[in-house]
Chimera marker file (.cmm) of the C-alpha trace (Angstrom):
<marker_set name="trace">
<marker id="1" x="-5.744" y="-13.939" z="-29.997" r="1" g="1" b="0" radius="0.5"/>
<marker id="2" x="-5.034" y="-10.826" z="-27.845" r="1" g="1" b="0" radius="0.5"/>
<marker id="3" x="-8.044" y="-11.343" z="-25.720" r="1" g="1" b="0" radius="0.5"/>
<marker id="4" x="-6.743" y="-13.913" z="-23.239" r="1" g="1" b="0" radius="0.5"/>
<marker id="5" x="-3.410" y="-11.834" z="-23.020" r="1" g="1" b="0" radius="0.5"/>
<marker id="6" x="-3.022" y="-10.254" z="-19.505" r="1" g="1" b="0" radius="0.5"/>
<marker id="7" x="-0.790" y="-6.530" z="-20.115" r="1" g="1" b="0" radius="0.5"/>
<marker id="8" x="1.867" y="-5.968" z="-17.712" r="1" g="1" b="0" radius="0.5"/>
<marker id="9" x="3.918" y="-2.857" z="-17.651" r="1" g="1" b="0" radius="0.5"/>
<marker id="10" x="7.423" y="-1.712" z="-15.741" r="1" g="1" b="0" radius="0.5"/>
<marker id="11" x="8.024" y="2.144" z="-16.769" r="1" g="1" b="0" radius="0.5"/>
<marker id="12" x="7.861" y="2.054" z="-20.484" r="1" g="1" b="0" radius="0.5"/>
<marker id="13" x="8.524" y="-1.292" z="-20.820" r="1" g="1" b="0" radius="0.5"/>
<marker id="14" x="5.076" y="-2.817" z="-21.887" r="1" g="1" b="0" radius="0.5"/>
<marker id="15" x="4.171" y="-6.944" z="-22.415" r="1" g="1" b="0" radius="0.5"/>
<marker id="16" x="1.081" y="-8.999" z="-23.539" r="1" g="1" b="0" radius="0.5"/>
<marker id="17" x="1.586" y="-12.436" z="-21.568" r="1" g="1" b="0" radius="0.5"/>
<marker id="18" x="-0.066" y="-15.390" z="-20.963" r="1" g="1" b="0" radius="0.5"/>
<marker id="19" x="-2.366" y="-15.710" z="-17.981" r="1" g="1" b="0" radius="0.5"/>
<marker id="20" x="0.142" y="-18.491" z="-16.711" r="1" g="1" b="0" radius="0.5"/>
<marker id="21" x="3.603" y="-15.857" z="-16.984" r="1" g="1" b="0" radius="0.5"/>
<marker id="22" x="1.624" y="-13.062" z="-14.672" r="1" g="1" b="0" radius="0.5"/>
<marker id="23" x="3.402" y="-14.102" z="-11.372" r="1" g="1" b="0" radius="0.5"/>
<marker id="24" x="6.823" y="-14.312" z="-13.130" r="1" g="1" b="0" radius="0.5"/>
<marker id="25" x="6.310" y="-10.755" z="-14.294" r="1" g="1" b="0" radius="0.5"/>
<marker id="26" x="4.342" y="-8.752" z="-10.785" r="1" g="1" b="0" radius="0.5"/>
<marker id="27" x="7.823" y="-10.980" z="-9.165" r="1" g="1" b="0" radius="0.5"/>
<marker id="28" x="9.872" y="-8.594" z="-11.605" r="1" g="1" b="0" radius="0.5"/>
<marker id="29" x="8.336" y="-5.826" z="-11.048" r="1" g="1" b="0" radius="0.5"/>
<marker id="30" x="5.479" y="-5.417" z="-13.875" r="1" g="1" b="0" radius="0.5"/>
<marker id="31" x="2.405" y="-3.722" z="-13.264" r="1" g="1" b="0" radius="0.5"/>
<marker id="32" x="-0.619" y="-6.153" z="-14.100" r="1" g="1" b="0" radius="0.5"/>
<marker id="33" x="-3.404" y="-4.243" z="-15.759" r="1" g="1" b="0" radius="0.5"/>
<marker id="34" x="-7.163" y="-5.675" z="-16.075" r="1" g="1" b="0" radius="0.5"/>
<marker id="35" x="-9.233" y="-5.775" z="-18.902" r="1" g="1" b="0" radius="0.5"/>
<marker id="36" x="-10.720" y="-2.166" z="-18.325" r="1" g="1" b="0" radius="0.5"/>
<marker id="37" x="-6.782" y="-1.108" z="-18.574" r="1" g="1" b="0" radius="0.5"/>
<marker id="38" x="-6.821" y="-0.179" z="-14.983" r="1" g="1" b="0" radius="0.5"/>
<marker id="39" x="-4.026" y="-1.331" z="-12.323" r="1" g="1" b="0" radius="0.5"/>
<marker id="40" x="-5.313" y="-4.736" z="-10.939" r="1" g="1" b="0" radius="0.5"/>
<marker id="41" x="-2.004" y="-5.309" z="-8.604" r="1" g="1" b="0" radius="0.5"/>
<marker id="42" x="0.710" y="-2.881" z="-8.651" r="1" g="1" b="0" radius="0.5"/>
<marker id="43" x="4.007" y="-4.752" z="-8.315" r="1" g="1" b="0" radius="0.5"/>
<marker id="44" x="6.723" y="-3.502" z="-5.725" r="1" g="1" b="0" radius="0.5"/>
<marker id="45" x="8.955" y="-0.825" z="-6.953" r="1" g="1" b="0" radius="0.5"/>
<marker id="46" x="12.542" y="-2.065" z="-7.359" r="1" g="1" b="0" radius="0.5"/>
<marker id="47" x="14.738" y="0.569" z="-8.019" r="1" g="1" b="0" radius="0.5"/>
<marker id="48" x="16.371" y="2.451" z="-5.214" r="1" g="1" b="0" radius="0.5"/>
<marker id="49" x="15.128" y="6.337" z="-6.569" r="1" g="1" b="0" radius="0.5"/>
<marker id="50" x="11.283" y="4.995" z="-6.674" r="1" g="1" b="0" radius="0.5"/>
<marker id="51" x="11.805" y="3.544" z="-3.117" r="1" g="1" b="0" radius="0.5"/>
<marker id="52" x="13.436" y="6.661" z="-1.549" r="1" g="1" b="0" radius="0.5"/>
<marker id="53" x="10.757" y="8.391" z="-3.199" r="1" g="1" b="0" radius="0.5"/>
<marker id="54" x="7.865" y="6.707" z="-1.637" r="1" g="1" b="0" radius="0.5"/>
<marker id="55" x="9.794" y="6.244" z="1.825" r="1" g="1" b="0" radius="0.5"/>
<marker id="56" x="10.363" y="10.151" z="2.185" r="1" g="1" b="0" radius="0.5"/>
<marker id="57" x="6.191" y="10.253" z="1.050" r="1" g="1" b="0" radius="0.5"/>
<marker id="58" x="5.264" y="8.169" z="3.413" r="1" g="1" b="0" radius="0.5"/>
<marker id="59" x="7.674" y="9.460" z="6.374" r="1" g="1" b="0" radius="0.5"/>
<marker id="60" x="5.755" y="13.116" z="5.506" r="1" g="1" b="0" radius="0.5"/>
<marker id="61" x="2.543" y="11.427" z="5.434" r="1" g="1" b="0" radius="0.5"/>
<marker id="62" x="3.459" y="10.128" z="8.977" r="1" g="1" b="0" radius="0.5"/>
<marker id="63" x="4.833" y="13.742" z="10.531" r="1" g="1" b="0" radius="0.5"/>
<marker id="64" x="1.816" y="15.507" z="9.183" r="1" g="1" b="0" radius="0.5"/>
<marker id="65" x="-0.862" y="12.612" z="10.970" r="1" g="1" b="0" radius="0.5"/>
<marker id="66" x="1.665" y="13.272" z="14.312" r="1" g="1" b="0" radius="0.5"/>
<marker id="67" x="1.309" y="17.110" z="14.238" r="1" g="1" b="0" radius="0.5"/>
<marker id="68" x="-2.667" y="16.500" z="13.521" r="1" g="1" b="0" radius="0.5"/>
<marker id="69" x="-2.782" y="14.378" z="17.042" r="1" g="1" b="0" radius="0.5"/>
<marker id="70" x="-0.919" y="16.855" z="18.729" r="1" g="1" b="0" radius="0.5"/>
<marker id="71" x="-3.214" y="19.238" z="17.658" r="1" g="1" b="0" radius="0.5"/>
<marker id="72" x="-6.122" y="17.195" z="18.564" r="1" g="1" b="0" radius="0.5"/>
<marker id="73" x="-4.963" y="16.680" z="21.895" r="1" g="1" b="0" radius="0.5"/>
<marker id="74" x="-4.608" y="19.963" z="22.674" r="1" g="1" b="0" radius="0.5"/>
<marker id="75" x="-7.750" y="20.534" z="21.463" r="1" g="1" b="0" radius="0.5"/>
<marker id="76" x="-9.260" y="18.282" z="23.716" r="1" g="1" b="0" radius="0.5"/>
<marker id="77" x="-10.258" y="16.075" z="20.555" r="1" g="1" b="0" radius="0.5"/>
<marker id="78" x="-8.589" y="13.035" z="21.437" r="1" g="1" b="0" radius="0.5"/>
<marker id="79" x="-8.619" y="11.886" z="24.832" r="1" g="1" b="0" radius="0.5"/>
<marker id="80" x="-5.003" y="10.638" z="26.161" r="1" g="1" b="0" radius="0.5"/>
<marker id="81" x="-5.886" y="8.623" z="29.075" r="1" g="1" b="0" radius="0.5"/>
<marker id="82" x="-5.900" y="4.732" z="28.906" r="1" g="1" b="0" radius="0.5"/>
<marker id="83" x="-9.535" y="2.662" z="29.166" r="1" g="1" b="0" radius="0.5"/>
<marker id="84" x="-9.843" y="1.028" z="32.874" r="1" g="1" b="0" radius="0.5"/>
<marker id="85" x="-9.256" y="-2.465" z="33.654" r="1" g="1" b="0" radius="0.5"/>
<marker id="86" x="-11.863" y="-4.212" z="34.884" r="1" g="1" b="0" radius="0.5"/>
<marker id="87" x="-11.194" y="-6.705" z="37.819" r="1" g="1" b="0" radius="0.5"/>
<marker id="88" x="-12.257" y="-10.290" z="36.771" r="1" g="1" b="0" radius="0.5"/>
<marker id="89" x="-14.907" y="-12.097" z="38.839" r="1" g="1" b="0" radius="0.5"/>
<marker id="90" x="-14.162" y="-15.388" z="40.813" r="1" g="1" b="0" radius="0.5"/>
<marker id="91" x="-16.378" y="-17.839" z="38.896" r="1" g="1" b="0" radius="0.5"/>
<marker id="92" x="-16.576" y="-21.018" z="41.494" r="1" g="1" b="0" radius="0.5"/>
<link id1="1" id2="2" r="1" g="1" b="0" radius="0.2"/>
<link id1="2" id2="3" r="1" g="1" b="0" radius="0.2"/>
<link id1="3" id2="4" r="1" g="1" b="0" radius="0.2"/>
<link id1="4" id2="5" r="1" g="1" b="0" radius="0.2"/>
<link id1="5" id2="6" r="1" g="1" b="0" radius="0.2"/>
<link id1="6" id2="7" r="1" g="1" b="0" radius="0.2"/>
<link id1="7" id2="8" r="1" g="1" b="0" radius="0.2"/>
<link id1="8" id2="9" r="1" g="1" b="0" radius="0.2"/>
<link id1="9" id2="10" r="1" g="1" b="0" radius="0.2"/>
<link id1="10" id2="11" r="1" g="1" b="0" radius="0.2"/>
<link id1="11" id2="12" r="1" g="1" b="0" radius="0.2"/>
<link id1="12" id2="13" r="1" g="1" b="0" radius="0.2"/>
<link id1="13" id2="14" r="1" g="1" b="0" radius="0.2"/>
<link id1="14" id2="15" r="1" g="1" b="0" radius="0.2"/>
<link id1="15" id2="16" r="1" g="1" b="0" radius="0.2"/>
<link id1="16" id2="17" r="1" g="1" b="0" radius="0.2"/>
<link id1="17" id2="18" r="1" g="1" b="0" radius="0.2"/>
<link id1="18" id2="19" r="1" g="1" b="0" radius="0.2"/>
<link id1="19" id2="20" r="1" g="1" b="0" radius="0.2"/>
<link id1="20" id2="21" r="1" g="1" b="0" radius="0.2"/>
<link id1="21" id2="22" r="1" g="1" b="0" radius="0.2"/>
<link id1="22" id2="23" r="1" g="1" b="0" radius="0.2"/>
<link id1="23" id2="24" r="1" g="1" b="0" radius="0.2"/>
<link id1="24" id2="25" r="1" g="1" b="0" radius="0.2"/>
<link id1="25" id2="26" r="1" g="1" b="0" radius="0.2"/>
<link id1="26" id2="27" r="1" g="1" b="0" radius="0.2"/>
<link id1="27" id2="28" r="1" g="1" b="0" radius="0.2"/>
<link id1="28" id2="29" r="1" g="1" b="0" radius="0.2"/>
<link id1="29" id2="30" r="1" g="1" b="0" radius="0.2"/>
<link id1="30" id2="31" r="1" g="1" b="0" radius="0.2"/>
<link id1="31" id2="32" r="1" g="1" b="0" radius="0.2"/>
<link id1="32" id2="33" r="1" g="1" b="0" radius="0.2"/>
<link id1="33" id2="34" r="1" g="1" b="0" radius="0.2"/>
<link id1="34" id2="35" r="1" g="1" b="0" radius="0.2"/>
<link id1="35" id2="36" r="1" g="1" b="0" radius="0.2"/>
<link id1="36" id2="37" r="1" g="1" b="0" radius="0.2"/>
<link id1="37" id2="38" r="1" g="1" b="0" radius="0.2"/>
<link id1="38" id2="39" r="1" g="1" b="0" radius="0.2"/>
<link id1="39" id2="40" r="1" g="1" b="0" radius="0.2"/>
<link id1="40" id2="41" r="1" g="1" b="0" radius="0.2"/>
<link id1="41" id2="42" r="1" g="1" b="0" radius="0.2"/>
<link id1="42" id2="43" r="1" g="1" b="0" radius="0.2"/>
<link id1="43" id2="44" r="1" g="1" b="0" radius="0.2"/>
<link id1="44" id2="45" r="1" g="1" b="0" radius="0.2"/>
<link id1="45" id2="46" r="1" g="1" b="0" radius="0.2"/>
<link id1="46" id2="47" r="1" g="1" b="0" radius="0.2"/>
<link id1="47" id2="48" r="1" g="1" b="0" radius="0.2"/>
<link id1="48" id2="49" r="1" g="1" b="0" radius="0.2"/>
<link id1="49" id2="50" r="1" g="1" b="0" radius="0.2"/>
<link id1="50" id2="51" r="1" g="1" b="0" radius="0.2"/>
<link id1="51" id2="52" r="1" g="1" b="0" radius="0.2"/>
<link id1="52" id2="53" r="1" g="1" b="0" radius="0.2"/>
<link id1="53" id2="54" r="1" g="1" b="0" radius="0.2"/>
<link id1="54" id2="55" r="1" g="1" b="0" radius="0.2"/>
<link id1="55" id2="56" r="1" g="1" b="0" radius="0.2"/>
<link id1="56" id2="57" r="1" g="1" b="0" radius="0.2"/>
<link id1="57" id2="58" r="1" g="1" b="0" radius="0.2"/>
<link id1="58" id2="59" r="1" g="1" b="0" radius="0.2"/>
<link id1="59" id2="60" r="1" g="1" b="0" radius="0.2"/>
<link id1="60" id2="61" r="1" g="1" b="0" radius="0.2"/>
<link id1="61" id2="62" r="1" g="1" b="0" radius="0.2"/>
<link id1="62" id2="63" r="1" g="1" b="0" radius="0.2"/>
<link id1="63" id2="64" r="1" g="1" b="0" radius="0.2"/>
<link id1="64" id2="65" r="1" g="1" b="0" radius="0.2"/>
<link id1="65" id2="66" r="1" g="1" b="0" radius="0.2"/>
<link id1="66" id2="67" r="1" g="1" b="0" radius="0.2"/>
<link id1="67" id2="68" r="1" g="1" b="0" radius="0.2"/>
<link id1="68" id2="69" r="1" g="1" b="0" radius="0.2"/>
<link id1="69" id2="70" r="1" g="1" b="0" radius="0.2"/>
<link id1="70" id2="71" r="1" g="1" b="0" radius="0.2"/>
<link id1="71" id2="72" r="1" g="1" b="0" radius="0.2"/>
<link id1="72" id2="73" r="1" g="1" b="0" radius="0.2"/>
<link id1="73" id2="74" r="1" g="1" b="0" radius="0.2"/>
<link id1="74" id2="75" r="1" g="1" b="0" radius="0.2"/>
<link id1="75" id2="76" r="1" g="1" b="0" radius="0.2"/>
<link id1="76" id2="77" r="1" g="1" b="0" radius="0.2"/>
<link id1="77" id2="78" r="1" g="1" b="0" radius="0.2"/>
<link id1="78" id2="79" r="1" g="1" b="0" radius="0.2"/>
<link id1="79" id2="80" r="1" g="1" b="0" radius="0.2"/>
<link id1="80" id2="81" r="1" g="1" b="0" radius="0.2"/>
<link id1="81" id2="82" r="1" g="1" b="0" radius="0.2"/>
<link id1="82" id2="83" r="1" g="1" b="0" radius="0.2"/>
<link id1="83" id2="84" r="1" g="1" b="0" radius="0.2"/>
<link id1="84" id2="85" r="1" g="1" b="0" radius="0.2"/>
<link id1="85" id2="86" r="1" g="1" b="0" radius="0.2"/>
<link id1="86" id2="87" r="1" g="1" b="0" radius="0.2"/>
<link id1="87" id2="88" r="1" g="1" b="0" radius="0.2"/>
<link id1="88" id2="89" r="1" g="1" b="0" radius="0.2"/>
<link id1="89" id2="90" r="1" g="1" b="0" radius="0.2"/>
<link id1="90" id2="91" r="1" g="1" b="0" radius="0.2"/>
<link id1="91" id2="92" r="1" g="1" b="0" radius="0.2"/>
</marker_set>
């Protein structure tokens, strides 16, 4: 009865659980792959080398927008003033 068995992976570590054990594994870590085999929640890295990995990714990923606002700025692209305010009207 592998059909109602949910797979849940963590590296090369790979398990065929019960439906009900899903949230104890994703909590640990695991991967939890649909039917079709594809990713249907993708569980939280927990060691440090996968975090540092995907901080330093993400910390590019965040320069590169920067210098692409800059750019647009200069460019006239993106417009750097603030919207006005507009006064509220006495309602009596």
């Amino acid at each position: 009865m592998q059909s109602n068995k949910v797979k849940v992976k963590n590296g090369n570590v790979v398990f065929r659980v019960d439906p009900s054990e899903v949230k104890k594994y994703y909590e640990m870590g695991y991967d939890v792959y649909g039917a079709d085999g594809k990713i249907e929640k993708r569980a939280m890295p927990t060691d440090i080398p996968t975090l540092q990995k995907a901080f330093m990714d993400h910390e590019a990923e965040i320069q590169k927008l920067k210098e692409e606002i800059k750019t647009l700025k200069a460019e006239g692209a993106v417009k750097t003033t603030t919207p006005r305010r507009t006064a509220k009207k006495n309602v009596e």
